[in-house]
VEXTOR-490721 format. One record per atom (N, C-alpha, C): atom name; x, y, z. Coordinates in steps of 0.1 Angstrom, whole numbers, plus 5000, padded with zeros to 4 digits. Layout:
<sites>
SITE  at    xx    yy    zz
SITE  CA     X     Y     Z
...
</sites>
This chain:
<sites>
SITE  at    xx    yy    zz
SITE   N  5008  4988  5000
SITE  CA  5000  5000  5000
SITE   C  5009  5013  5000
SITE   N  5017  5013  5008
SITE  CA  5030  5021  5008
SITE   C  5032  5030  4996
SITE   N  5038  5016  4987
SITE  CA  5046  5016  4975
SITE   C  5036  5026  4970
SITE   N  5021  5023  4965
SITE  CA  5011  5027  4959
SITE   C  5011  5038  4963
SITE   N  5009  5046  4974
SITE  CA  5007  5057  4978
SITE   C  5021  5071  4971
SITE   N  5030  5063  4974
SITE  CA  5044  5072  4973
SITE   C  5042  5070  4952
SITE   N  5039  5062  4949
SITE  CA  5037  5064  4934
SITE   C  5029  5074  4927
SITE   N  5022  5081  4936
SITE  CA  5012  5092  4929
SITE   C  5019  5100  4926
SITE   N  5031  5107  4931
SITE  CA  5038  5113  4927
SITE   C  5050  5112  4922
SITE   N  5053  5106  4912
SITE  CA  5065  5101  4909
SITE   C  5079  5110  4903
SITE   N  5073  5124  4901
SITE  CA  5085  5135  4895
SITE   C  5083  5141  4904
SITE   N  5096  5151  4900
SITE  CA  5098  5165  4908
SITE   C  5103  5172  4898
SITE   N  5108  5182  4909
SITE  CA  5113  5198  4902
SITE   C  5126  5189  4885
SITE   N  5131  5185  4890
SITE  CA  5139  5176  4881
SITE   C  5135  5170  4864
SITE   N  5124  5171  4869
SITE  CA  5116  5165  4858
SITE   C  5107  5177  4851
SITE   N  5111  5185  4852
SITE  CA  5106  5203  4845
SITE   C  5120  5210  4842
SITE   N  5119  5210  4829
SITE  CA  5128  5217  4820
SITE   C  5122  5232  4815
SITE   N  5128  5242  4825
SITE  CA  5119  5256  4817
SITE   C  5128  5262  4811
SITE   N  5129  5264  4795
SITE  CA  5135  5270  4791
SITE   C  5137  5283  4781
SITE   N  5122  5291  4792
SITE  CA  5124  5306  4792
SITE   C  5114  5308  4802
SITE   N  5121  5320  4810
SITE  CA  5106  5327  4816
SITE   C  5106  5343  4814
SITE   N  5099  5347  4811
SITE  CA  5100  5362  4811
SITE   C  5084  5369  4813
SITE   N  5087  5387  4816
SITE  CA  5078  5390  4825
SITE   C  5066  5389  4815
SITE   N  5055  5392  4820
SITE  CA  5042  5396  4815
SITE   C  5039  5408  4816
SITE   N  5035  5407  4833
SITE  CA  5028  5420  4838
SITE   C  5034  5427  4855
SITE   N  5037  5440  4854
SITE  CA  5040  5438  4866
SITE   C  5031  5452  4873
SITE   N  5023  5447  4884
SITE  CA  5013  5455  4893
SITE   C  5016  5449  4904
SITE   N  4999  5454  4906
SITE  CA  4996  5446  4922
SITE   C  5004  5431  4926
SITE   N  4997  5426  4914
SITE  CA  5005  5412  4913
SITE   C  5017  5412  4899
SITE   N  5020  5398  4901
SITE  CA  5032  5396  4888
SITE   C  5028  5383  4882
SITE   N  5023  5388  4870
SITE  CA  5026  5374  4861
SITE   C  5036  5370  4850
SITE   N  5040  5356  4853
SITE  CA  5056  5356  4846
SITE   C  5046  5344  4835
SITE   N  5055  5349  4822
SITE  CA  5053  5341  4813
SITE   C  5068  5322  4807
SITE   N  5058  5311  4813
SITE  CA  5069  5306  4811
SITE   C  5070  5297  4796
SITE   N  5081  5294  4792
SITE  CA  5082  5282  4782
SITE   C  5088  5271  4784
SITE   N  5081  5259  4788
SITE  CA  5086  5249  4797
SITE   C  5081  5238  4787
SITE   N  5086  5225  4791
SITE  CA  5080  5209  4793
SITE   C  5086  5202  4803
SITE   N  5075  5190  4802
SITE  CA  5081  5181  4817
SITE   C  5076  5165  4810
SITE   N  5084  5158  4821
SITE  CA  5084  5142  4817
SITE   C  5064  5138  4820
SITE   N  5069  5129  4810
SITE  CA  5055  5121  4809
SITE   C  5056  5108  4818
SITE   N  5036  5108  4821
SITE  CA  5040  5090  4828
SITE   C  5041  5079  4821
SITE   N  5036  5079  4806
SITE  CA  5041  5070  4797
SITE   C  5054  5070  4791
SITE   N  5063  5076  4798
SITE  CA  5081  5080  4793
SITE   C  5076  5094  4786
SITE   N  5088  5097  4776
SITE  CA  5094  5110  4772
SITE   C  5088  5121  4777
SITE   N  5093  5131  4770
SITE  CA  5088  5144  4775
SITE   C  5073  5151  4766
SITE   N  5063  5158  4774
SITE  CA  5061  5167  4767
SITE   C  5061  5173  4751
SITE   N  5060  5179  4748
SITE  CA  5056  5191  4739
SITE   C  5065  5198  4742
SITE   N  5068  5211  4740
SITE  CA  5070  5225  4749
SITE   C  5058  5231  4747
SITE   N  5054  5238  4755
SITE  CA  5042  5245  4759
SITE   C  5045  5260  4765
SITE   N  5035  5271  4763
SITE  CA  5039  5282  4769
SITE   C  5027  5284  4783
SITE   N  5030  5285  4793
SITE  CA  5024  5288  4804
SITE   C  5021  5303  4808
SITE   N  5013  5308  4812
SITE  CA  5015  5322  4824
SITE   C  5010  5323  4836
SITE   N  5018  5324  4844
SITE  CA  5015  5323  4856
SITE   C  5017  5336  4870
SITE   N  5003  5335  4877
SITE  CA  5005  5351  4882
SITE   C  5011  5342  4900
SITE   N  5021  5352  4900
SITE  CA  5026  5355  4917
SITE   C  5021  5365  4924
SITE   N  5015  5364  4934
SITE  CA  5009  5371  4944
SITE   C  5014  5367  4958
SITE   N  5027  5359  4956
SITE  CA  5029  5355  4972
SITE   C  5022  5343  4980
SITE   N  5023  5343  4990
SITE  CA  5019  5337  4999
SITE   C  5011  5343  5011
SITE   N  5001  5331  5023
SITE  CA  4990  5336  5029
SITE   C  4992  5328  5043
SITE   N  4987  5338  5053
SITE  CA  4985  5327  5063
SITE   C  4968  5329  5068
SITE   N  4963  5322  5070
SITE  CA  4947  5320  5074
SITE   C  4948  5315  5093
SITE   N  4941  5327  5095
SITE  CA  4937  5318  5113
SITE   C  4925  5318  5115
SITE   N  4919  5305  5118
SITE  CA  4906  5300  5122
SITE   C  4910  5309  5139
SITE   N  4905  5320  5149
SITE  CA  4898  5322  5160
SITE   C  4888  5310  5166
SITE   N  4895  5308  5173
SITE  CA  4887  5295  5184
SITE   C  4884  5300  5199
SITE   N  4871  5303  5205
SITE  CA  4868  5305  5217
SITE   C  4868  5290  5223
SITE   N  4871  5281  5229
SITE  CA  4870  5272  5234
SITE   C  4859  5271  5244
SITE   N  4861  5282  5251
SITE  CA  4851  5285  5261
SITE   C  4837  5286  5259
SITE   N  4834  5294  5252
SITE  CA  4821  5298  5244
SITE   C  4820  5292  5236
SITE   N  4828  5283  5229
SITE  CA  4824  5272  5217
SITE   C  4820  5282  5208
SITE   N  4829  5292  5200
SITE  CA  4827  5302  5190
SITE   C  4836  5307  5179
SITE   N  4837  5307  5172
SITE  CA  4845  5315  5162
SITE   C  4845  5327  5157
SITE   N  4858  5334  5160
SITE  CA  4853  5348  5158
SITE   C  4853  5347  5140
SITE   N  4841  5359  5132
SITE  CA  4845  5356  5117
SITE   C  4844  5367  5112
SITE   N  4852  5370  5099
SITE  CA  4846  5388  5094
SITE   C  4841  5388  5080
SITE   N  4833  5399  5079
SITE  CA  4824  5400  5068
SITE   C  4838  5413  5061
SITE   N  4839  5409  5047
SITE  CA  4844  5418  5040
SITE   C  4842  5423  5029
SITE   N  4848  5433  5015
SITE  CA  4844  5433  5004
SITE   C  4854  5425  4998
SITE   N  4855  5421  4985
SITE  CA  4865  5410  4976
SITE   C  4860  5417  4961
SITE   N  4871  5423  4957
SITE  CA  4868  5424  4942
SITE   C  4867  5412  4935
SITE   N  4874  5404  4936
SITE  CA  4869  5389  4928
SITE   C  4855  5389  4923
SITE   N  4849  5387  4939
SITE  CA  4836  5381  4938
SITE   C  4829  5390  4930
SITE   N  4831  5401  4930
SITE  CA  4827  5416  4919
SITE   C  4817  5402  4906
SITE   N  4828  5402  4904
SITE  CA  4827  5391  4888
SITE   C  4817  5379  4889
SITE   N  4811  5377  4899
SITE  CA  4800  5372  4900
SITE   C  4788  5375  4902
SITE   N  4786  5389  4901
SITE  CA  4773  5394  4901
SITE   C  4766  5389  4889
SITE   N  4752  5392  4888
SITE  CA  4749  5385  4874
SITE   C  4749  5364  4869
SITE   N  4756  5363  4879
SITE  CA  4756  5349  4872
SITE   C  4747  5342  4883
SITE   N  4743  5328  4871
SITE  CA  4735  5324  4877
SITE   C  4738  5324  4895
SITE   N  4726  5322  4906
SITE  CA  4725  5319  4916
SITE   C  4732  5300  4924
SITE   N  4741  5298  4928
SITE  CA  4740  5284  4930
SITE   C  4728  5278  4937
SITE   N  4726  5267  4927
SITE  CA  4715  5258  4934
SITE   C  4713  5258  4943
SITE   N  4730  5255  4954
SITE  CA  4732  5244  4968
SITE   C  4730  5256  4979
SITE   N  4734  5267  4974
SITE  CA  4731  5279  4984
SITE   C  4717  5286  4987
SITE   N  4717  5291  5002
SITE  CA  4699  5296  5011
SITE   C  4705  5309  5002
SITE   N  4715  5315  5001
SITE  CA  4723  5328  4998
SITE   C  4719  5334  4987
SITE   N  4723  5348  4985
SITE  CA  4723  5355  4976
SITE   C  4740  5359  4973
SITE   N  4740  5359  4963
SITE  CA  4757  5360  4959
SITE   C  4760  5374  4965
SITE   N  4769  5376  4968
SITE  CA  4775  5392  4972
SITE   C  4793  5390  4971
SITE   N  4794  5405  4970
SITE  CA  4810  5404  4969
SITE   C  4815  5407  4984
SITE   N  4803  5402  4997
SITE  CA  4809  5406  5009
SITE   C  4810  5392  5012
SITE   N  4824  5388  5013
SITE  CA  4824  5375  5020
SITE   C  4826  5375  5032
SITE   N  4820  5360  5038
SITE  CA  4825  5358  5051
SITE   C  4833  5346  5053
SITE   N  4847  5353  5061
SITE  CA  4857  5349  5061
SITE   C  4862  5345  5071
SITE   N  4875  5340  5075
SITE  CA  4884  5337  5083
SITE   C  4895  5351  5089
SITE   N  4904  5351  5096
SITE  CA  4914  5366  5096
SITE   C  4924  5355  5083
SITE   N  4932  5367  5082
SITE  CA  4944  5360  5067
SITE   C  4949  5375  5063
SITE   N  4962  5371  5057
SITE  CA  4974  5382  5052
SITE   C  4984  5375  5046
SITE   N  4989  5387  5042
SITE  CA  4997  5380  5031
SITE   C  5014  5383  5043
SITE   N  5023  5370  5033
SITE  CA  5034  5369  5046
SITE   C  5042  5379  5034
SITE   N  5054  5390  5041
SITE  CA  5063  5401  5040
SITE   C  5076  5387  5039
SITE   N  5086  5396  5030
SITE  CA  5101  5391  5030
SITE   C  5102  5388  5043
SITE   N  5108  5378  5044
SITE  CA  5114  5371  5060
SITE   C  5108  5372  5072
SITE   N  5097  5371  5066
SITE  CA  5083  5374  5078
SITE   C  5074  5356  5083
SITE   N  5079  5350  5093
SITE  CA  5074  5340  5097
SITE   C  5062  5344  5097
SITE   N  5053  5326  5096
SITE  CA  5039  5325  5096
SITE   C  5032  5326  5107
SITE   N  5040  5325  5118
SITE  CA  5032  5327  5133
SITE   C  5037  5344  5133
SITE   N  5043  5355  5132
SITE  CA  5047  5365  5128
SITE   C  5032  5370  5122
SITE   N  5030  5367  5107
SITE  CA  5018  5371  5100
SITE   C  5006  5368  5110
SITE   N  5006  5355  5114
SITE  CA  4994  5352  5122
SITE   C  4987  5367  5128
SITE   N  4998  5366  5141
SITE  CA  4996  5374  5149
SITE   C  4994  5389  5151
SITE   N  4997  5393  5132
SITE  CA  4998  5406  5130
SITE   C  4984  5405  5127
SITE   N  4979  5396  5118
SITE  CA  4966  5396  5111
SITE   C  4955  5399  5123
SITE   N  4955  5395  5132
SITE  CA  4946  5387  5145
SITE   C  4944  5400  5150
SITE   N  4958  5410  5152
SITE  CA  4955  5420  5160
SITE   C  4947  5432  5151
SITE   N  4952  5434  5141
SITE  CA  4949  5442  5129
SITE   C  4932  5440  5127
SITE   N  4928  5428  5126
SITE  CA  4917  5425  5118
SITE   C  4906  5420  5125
SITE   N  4908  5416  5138
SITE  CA  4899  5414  5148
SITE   C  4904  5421  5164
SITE   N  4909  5426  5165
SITE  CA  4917  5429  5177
SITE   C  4920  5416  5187
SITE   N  4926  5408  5187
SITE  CA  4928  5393  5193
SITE   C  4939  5392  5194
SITE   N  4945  5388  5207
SITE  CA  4957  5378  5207
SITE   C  4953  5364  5210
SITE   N  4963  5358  5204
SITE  CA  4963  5344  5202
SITE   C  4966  5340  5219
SITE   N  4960  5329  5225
SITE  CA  4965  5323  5233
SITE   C  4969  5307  5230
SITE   N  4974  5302  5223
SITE  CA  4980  5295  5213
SITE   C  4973  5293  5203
SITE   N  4984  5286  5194
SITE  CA  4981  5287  5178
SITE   C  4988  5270  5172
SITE   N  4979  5268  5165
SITE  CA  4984  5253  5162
SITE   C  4981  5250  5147
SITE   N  4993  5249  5141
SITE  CA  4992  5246  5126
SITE   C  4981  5237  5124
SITE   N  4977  5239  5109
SITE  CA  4962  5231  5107
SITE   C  4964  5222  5095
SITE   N  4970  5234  5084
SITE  CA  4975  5222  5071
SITE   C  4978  5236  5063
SITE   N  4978  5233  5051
SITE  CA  4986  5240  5040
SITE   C  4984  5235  5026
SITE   N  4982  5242  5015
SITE  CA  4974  5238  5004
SITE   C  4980  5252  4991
SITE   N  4983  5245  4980
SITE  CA  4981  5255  4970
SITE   C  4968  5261  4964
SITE   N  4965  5274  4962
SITE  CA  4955  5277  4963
SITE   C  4947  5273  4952
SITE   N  4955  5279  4942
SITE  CA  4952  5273  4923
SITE   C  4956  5275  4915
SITE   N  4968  5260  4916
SITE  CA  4978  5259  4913
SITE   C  4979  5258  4896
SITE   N  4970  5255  4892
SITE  CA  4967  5258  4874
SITE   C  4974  5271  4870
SITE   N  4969  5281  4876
SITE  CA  4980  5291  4873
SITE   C  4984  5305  4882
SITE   N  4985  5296  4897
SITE  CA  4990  5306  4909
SITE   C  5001  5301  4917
SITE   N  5009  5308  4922
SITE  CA  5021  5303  4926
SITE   C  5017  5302  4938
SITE   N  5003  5311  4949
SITE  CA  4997  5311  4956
SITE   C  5003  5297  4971
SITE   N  5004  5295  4976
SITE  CA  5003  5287  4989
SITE   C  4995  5295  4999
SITE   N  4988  5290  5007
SITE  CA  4982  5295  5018
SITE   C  4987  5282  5031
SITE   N  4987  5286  5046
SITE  CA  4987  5278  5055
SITE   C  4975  5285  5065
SITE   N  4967  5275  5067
SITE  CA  4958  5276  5080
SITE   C  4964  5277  5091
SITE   N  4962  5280  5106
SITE  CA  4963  5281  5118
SITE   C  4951  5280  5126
SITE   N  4952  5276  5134
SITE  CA  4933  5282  5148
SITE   C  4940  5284  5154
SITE   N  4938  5295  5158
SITE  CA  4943  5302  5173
SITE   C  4932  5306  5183
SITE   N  4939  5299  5195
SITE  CA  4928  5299  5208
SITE   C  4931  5309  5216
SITE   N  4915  5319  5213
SITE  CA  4914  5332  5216
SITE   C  4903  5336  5229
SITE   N  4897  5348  5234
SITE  CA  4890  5351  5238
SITE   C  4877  5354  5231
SITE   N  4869  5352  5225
SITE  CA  4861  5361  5215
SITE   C  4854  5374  5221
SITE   N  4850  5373  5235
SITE  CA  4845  5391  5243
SITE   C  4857  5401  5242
SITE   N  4869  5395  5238
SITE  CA  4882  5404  5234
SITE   C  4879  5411  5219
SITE   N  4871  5402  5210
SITE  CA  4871  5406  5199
SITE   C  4862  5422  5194
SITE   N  4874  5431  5186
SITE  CA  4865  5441  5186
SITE   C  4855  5440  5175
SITE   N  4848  5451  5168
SITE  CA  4835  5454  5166
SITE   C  4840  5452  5149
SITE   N  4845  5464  5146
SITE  CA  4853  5464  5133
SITE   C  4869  5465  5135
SITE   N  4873  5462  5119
SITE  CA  4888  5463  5121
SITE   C  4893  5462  5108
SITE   N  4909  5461  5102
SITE  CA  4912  5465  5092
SITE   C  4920  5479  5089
SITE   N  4930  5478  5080
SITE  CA  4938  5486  5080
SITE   C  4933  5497  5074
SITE   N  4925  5513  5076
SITE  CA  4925  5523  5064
SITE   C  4933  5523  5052
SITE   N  4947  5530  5056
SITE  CA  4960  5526  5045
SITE   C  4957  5517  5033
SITE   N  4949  5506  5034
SITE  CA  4947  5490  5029
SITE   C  4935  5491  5024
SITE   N  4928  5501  5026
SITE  CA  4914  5502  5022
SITE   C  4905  5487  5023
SITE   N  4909  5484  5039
SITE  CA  4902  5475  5044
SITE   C  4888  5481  5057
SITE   N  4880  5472  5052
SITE  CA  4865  5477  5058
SITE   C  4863  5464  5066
SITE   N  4861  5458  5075
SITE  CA  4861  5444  5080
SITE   C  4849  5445  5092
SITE   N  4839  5440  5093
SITE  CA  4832  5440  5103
SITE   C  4835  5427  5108
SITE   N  4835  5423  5122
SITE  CA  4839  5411  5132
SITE   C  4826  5408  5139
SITE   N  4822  5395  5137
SITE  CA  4813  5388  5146
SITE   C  4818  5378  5151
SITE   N  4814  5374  5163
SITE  CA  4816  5359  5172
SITE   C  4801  5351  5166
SITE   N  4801  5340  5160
SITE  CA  4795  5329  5160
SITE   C  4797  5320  5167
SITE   N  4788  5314  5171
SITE  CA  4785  5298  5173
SITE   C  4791  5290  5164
SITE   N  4798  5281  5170
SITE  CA  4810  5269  5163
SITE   C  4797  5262  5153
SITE   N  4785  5264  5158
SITE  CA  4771  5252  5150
SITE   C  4766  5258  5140
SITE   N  4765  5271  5144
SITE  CA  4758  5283  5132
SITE   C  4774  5285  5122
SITE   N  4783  5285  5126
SITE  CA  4792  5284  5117
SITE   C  4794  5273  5105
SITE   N  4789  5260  5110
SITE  CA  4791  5251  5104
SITE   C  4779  5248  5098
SITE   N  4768  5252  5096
SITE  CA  4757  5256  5096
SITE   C  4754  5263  5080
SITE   N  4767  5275  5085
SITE  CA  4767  5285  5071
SITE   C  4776  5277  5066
SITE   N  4782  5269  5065
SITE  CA  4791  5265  5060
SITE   C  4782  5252  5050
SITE   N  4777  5247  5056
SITE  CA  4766  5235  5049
SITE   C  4752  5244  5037
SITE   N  4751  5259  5042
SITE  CA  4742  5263  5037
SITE   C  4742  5269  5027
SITE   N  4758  5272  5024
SITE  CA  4765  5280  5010
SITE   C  4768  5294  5015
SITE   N  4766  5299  5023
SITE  CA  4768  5312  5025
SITE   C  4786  5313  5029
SITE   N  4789  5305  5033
SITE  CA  4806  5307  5035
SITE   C  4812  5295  5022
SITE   N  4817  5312  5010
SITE  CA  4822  5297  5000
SITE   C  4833  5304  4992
SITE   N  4841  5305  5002
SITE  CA  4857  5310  4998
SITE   C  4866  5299  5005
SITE   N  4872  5291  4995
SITE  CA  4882  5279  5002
SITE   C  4888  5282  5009
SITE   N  4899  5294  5017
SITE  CA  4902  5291  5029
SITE   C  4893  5286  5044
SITE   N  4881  5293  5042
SITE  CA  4874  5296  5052
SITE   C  4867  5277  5054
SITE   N  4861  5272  5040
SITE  CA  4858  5263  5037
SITE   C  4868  5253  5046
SITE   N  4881  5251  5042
SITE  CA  4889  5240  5048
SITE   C  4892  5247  5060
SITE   N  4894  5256  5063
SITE  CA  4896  5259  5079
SITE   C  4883  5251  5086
SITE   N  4872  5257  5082
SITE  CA  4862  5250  5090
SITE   C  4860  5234  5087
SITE   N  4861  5230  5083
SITE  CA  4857  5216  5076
SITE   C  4870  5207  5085
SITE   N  4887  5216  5086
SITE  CA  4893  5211  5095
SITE   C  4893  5211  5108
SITE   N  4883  5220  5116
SITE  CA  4881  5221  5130
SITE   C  4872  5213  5130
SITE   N  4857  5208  5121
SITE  CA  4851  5197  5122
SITE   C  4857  5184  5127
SITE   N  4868  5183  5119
SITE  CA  4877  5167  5120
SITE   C  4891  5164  5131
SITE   N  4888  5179  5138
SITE  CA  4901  5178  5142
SITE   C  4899  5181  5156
SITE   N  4883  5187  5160
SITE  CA  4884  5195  5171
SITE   C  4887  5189  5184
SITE   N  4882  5177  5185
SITE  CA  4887  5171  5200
SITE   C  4902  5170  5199
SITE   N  4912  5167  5190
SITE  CA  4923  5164  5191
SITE   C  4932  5179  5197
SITE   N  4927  5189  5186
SITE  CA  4928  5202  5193
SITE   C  4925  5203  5210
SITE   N  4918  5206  5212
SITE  CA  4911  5208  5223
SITE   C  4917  5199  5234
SITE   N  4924  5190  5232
SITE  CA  4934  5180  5238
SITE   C  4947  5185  5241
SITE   N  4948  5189  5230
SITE  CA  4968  5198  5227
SITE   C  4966  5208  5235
SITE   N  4957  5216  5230
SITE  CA  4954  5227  5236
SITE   C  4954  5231  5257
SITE   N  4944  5215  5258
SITE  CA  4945  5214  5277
SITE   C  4958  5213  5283
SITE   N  4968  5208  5274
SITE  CA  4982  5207  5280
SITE   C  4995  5215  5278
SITE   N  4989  5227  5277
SITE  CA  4993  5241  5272
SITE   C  4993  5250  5283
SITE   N  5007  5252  5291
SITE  CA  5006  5258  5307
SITE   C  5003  5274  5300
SITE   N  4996  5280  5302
SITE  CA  4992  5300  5302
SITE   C  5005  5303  5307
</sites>
């Protein structure tokens, strides 16, 4: 079973020959244009192919865990993305009406030589007023990887939520963020109901679902 498992992946970086990259665009974000091929699973290589791919960095996401109150603190924000979904059809699976205010998780993007418990803790104070009273890695995922260089990592951090303030967000950043404390049930709730359907927020919660007694375990043997 082993063998089988370790075979899904059978290449690496080794097995991608890029041989050009040059820029595209350079803004907010950067997209590099590449000319690559890579090995096949039937042997040889590829084609060459031209790719473009945008860089925007990397993220860190913290699930807010009240333990006590069994709550999550969560924020409502604007998202140009979601802009681009006005107009289209409604999803089936959702009680919701589409909006470009999502509701979210805290998250930031990580600075040159800026650790992820660093970001955490900037994000938390910044964006909900909270400190962490610990913080415990959750998992880590490319966001979309078809054509983002994007990584995000999860965290929960076990918080106060009567600490949490009202609003928050940077002016400078032209961030608007309103903070509520939910119910861990009404959270999961919205989470079954369509109304929370931005994939960080999505696998943060879906990982507190599967994980939370183990947490809540780690967590009791954690001297203040």
């Amino acid at each position: 079973m082993t063998e089988n498992i370790n075979a899904l992946v059978p290449f690496g970086q080794e097995d991608v020959e890029v041989i050009e990259k040059e820029s595209a665009y350079r803004g907010f974000y950067r997209v590099d244009k590449y000319t690559l091929r890579h090995r096949l699973f039937q042997g040889g290589w590829s084609k060459t192919m031209v790719r473009e791919v945008m860089d925007r960095g990397h993220a860190v996401v913290v699930l807010p865990y009240d333990p006590v109150r069994d709550s999550i603190v969560m924020l409502s924000q604007f998202r140009v993305g979601a802009v681009t979904q006005l107009g289209a059809p409604e999803p089936a699976h959702s009680h919701y009406k589409i909006s470009p205010w999502l509701v979210e998780l805290v998250a930031g993007m990580i600075d040159a030589g800026e650790s992820e418990e660093a970001v955490a803790a900037r994000e938390m104070r910044e964006e909900a007023g909270l400190t962490a009273q610990a913080l415990t890695f959750a998992t880590s995922y490319l966001s979309s990887p078809g054509g983002l260089t994007e990584r995000i990592s999860i965290y929960i951090a076990k918080v106060d939520a009567t600490q949490a303030a009202s609003f928050g967000g940077l002016a400078a950043e032209h961030e608007d963020i309103m903070v509520t404390e939910v119910s861990r049930t009404d959270a999961y709730r919205l989470l079954t109901e369509g109304l929370v359907d931005n994939a960080a927020t999505v696998i943060g919660l879906q990982w507190l679902m599967l994980n939370r007694d183990a947490l809540l375990s780690e967590w009791s043997q954690v001297v203040a």
